[in-house]
Backbone and ligand atoms as CSV (ligand in chain L), in Angstrom:
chain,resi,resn,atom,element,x,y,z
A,1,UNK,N,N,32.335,-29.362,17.270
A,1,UNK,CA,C,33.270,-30.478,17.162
A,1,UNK,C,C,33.705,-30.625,15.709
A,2,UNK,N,N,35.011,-30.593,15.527
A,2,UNK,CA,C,35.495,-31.130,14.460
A,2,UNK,C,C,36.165,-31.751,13.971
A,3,UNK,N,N,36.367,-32.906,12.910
A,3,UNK,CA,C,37.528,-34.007,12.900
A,3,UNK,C,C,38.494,-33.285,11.744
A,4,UNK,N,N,39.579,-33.668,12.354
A,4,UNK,CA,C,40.771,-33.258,11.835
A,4,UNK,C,C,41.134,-34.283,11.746
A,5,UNK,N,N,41.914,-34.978,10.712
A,5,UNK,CA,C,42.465,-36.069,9.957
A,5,UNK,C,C,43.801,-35.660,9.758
A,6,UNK,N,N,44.432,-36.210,10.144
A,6,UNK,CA,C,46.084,-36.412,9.936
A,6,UNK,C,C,46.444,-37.336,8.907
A,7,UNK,N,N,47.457,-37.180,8.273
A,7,UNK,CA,C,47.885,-37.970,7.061
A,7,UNK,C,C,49.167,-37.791,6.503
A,8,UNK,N,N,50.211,-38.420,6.839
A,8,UNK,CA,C,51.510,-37.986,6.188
A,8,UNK,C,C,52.204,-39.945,5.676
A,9,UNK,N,N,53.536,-40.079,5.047
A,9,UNK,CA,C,53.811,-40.857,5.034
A,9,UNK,C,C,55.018,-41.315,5.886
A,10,UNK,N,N,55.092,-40.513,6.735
A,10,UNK,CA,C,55.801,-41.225,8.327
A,10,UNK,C,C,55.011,-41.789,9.038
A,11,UNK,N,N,53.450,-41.607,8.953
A,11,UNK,CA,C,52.622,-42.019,9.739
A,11,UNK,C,C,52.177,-43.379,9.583
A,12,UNK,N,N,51.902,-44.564,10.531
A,12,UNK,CA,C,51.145,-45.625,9.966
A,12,UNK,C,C,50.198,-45.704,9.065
A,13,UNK,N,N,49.339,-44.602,9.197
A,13,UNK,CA,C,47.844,-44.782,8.449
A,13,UNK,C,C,47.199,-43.168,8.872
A,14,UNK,N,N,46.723,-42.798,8.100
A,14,UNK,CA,C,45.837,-41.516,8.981
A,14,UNK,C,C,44.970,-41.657,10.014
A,15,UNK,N,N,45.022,-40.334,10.916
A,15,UNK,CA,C,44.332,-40.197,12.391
A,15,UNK,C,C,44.084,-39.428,12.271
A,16,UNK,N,N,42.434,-39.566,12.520
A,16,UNK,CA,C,41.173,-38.828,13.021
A,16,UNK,C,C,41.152,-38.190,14.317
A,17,UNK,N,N,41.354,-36.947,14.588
A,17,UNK,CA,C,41.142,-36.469,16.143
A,17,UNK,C,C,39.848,-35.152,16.382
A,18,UNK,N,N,39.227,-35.443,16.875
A,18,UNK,CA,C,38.308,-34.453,17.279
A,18,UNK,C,C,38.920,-33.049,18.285
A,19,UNK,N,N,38.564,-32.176,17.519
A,19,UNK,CA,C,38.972,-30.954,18.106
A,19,UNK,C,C,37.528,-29.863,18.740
A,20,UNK,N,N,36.959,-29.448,19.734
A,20,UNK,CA,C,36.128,-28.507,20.003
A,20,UNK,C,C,36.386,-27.221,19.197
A,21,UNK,N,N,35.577,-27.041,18.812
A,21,UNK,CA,C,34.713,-25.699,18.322
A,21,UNK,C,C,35.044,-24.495,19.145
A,22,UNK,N,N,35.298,-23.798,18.352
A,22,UNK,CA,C,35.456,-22.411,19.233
A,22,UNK,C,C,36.722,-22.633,20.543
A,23,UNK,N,N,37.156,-23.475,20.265
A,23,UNK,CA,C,38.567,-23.571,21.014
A,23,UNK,C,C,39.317,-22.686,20.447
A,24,UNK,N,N,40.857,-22.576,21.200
A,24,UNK,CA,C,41.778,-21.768,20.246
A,24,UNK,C,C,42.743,-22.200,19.869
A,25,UNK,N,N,42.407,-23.428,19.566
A,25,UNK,CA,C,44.063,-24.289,19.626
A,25,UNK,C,C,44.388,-24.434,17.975
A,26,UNK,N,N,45.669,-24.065,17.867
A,26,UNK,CA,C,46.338,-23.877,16.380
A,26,UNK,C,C,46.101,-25.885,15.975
A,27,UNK,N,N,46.307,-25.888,15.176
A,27,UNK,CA,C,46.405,-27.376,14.555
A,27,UNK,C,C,47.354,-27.985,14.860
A,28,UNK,N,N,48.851,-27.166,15.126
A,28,UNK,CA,C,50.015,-27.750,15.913
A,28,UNK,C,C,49.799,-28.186,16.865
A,29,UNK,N,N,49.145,-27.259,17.889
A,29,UNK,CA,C,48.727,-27.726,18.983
A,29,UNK,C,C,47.933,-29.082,19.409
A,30,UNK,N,N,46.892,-29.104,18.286
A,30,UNK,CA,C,46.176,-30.408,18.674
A,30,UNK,C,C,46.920,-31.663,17.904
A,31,UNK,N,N,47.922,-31.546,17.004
A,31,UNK,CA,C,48.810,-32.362,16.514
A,31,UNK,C,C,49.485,-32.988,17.937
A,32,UNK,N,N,49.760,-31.623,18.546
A,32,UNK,CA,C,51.296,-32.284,19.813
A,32,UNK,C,C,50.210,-32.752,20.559
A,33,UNK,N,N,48.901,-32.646,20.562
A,33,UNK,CA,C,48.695,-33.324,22.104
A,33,UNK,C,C,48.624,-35.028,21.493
A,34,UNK,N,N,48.086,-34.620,20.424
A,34,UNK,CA,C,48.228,-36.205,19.757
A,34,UNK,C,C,48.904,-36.929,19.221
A,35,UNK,N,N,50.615,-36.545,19.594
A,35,UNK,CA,C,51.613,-37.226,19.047
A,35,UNK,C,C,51.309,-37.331,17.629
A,36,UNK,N,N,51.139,-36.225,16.861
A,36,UNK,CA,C,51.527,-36.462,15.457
A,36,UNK,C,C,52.077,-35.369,14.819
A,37,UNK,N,N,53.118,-36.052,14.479
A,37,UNK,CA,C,54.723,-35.356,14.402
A,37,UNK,C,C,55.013,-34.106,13.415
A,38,UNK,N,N,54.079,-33.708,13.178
A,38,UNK,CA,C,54.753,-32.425,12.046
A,38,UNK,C,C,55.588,-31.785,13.107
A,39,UNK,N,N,56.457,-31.520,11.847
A,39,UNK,CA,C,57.652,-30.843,12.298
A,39,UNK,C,C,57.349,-29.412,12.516
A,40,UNK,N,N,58.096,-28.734,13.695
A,40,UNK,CA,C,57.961,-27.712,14.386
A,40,UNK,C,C,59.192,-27.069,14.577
A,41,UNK,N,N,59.557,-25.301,14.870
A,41,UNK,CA,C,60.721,-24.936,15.515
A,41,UNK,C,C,59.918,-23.565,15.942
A,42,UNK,N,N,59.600,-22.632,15.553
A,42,UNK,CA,C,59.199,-21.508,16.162
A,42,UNK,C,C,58.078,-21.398,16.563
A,43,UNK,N,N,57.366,-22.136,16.190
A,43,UNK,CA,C,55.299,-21.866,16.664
A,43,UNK,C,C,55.075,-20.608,16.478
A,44,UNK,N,N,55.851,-19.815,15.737
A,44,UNK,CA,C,55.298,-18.343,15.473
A,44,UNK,C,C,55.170,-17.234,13.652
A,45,UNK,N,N,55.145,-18.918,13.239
A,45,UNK,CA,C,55.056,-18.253,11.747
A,45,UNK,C,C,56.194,-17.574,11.254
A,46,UNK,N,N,57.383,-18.068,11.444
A,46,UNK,CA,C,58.498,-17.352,11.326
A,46,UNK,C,C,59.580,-18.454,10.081
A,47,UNK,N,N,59.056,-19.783,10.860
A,47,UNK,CA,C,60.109,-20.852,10.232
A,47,UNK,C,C,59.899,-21.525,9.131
A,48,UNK,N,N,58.381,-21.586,9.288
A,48,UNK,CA,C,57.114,-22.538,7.764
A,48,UNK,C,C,57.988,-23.816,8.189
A,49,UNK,N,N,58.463,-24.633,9.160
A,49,UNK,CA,C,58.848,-26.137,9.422
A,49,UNK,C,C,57.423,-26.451,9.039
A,50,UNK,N,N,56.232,-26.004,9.417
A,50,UNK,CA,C,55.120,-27.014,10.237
A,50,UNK,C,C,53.839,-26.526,8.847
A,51,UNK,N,N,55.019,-26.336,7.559
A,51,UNK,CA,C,53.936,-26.225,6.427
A,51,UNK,C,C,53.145,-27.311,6.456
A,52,UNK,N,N,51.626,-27.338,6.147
A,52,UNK,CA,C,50.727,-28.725,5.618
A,52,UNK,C,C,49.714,-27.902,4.648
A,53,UNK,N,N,49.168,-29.232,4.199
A,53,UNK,CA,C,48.707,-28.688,3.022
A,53,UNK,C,C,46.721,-29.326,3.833
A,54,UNK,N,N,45.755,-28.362,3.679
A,54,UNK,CA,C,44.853,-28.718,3.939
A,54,UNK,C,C,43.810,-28.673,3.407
A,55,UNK,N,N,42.619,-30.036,3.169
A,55,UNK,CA,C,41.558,-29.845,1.931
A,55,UNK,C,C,40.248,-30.367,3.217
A,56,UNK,N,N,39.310,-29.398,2.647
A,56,UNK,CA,C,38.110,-29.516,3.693
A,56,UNK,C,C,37.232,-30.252,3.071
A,57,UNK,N,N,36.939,-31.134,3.533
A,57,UNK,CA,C,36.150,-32.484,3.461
A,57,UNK,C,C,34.631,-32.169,3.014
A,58,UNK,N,N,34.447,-31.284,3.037
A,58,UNK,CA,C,33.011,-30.647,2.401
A,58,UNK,C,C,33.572,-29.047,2.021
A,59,UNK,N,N,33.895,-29.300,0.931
A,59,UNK,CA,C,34.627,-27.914,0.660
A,59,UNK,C,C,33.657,-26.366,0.477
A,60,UNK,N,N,32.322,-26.746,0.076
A,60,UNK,CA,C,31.894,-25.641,0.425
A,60,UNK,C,C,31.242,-25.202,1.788
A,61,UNK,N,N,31.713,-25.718,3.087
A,61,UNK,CA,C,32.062,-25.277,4.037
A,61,UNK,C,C,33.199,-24.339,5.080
A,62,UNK,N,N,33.397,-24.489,3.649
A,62,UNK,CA,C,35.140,-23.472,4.141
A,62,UNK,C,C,34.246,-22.509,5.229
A,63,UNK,N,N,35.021,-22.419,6.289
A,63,UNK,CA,C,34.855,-21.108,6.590
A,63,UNK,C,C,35.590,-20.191,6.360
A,64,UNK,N,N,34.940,-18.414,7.043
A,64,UNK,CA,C,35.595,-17.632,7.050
A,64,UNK,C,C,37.457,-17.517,7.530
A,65,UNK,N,N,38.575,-17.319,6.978
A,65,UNK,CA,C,39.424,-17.052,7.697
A,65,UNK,C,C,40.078,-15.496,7.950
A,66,UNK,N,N,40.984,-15.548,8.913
A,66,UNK,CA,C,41.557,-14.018,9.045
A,66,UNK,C,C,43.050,-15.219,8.775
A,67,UNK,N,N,43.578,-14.677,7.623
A,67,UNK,CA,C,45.170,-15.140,7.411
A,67,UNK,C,C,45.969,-14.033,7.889
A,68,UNK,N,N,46.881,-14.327,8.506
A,68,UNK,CA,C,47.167,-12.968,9.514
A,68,UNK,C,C,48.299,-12.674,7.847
A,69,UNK,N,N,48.966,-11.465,7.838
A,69,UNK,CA,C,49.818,-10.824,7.567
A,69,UNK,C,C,51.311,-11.752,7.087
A,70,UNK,N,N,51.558,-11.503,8.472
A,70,UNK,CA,C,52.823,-12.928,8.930
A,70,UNK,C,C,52.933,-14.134,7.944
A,71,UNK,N,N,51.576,-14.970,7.906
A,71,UNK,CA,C,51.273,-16.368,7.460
A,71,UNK,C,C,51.618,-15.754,5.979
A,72,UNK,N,N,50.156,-14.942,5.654
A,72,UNK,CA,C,50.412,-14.604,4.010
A,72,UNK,C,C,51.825,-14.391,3.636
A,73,UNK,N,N,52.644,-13.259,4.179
A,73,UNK,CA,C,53.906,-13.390,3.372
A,73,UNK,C,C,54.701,-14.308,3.471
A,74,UNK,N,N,54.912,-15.074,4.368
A,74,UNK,CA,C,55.368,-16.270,4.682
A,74,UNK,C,C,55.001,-17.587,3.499
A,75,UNK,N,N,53.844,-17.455,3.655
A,75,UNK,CA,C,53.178,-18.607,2.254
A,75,UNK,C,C,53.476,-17.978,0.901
A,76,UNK,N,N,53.677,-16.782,0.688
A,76,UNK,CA,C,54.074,-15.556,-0.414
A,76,UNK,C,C,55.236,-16.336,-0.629
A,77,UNK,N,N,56.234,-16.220,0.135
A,77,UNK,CA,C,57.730,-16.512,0.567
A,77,UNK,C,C,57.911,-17.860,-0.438
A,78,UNK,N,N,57.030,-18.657,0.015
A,78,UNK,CA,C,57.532,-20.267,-0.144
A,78,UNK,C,C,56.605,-20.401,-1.818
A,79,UNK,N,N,55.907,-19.637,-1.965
A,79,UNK,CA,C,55.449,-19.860,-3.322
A,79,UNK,C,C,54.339,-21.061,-3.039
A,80,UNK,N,N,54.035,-20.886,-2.100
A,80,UNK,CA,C,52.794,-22.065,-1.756
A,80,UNK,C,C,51.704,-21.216,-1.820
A,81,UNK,N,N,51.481,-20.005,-1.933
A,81,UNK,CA,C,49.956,-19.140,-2.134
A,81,UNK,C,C,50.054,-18.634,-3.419
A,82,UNK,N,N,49.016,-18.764,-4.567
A,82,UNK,CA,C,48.761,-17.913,-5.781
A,82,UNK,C,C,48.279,-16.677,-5.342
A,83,UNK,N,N,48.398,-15.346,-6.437
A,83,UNK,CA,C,47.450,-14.453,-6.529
A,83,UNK,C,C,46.108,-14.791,-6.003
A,84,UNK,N,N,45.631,-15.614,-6.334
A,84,UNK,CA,C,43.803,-16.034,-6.269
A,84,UNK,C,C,43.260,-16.015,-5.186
A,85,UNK,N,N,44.524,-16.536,-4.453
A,85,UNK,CA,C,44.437,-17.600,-3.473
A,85,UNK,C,C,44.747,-16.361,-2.099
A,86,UNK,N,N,45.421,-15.161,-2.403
A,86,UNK,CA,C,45.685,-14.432,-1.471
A,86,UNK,C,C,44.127,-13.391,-1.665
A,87,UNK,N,N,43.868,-13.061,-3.317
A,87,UNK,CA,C,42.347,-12.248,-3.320
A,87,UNK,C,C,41.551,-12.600,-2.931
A,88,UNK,N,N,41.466,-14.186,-3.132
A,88,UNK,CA,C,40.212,-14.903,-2.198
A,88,UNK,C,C,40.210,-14.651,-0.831
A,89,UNK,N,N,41.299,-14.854,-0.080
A,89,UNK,CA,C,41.566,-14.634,1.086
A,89,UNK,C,C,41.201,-13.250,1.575
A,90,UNK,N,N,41.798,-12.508,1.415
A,90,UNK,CA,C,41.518,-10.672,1.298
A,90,UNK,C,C,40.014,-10.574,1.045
A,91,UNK,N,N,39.443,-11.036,-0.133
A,91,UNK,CA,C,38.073,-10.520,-0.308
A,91,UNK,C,C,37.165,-10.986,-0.193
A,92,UNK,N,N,37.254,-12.355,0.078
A,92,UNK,CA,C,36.373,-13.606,0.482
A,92,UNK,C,C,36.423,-14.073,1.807
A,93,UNK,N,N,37.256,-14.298,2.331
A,93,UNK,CA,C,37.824,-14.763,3.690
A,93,UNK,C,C,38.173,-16.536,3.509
A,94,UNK,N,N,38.410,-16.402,2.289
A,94,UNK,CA,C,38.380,-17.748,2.005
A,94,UNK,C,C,39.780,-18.560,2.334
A,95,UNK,N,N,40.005,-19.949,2.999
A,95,UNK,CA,C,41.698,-20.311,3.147
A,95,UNK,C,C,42.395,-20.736,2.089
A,96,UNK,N,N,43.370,-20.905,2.033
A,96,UNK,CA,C,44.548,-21.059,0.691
A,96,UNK,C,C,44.791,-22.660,1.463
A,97,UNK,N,N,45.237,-23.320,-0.115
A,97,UNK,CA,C,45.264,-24.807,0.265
A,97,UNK,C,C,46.684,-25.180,1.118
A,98,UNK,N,N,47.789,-24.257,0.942
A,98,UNK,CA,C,48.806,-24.190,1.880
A,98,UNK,C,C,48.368,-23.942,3.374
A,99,UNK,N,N,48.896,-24.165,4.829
A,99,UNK,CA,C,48.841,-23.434,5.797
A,99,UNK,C,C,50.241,-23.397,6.920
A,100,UNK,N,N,50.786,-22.534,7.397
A,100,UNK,CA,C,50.994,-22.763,8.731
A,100,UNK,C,C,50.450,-23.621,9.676
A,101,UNK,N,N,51.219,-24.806,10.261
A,101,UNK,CA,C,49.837,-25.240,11.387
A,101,UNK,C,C,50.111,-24.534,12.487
A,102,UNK,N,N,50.982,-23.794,12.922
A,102,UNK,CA,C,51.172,-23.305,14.149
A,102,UNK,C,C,50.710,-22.227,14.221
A,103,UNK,N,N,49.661,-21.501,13.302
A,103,UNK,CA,C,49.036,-20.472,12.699
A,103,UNK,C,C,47.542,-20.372,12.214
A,104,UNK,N,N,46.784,-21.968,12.250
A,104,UNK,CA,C,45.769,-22.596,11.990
A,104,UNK,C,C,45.121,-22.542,13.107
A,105,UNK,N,N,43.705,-21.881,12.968
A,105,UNK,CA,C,43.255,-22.267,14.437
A,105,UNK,C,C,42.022,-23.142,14.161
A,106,UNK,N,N,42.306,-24.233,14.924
A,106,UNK,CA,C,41.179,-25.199,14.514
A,106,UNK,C,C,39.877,-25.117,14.586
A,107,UNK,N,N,38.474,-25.237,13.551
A,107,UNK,CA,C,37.149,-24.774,13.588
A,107,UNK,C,C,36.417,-25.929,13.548
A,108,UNK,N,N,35.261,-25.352,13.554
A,108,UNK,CA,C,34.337,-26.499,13.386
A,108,UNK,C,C,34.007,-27.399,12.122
A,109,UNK,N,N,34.696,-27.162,10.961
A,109,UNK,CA,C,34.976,-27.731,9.949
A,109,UNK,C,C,35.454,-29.202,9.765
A,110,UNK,N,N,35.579,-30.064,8.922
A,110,UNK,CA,C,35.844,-31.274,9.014
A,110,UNK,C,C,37.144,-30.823,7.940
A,111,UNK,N,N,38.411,-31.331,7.965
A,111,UNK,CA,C,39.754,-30.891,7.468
A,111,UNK,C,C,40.538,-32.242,7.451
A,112,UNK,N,N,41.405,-32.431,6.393
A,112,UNK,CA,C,42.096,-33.206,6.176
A,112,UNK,C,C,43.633,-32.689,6.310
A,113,UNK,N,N,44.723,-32.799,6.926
A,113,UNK,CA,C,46.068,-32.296,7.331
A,113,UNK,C,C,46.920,-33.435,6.766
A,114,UNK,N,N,47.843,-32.921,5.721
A,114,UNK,CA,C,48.570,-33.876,4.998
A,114,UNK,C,C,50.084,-33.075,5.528
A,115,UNK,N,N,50.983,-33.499,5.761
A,115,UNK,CA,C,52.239,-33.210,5.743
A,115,UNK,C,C,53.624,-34.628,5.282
A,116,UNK,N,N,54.548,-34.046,4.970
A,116,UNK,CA,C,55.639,-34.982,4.502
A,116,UNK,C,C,56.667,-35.639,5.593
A,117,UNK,N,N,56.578,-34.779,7.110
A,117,UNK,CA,C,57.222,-35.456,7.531
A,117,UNK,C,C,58.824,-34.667,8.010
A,118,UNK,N,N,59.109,-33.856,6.483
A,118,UNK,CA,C,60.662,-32.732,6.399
A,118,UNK,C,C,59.861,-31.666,6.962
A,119,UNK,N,N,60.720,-30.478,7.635
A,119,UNK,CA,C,60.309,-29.129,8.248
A,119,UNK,C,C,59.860,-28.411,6.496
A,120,UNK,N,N,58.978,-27.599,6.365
A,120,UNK,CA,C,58.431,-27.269,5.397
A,120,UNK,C,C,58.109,-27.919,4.330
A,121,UNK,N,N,58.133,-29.276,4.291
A,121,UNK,CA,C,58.018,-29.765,2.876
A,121,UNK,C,C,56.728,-30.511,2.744
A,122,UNK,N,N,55.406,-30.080,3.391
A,122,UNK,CA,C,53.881,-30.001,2.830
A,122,UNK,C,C,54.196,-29.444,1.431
L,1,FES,FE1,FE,57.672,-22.032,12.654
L,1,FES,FE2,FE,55.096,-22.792,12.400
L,1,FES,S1,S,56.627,-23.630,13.678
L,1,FES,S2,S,56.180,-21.308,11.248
């Protein structure tokens, strides 16, 4: 189980939603079931609408990630990933503070999801 925290300033206040473990549901996904509105158009890592920016609430819990290909150049693209941040990734498995949410697959981690509200503008 993990809480995922929503937080933007379209929102009243931030929301806490519990997501299962070892599910496969992208962060978009558990956004739409919970009516909270990041913006969306392709769900396939193509558009970066559904950029957010995410900080893990016990940060040396990060887990492992696989950043697919797609995401990285995509976050490359927008200048939202450093060098560091892609070696960490590559050689660490570590996540970059940018993400795709439609590309995020939610873990057992405790995560904070900030977005603005505009299509890409986490
Ligand atoms: Fe297009 Fe996520 S919705 S990249």
């Amino acid at each position: 189980m993990a809480n995922i925290t929503f937080t933007s300033p379209i929102m009243h206040g931030p929301k806490t939603v519990y997501a299962v473990a070892g599910d496969t549901k992208t962060i978009l996904a558990v956004a739409e079931e919970h009516r909270i509105p990041i913006p969306f158009e392709c769900k396939d890592g193509n558009c970066a609408s559904c950029l957010i920016e995410v900080t893990y609430d016990e940060p040396s819990m990060r887990k492992g990630i696989t950043l697919t290909e797609k995401e990285k150049a995509k976050l490359r693209e927008l200048g939202k990933i450093s060098s560091k941040e892609i070696e960490d990734a590559e050689v660490l498995d570590l996540p970059p503070r940018y993400r795709l949410a439609c590309q995020f697959i939610a873990r057992d981690e405790d995560v904070t999801v900030a977005f603005t509200g505009e299509p890409g503008g986490a």
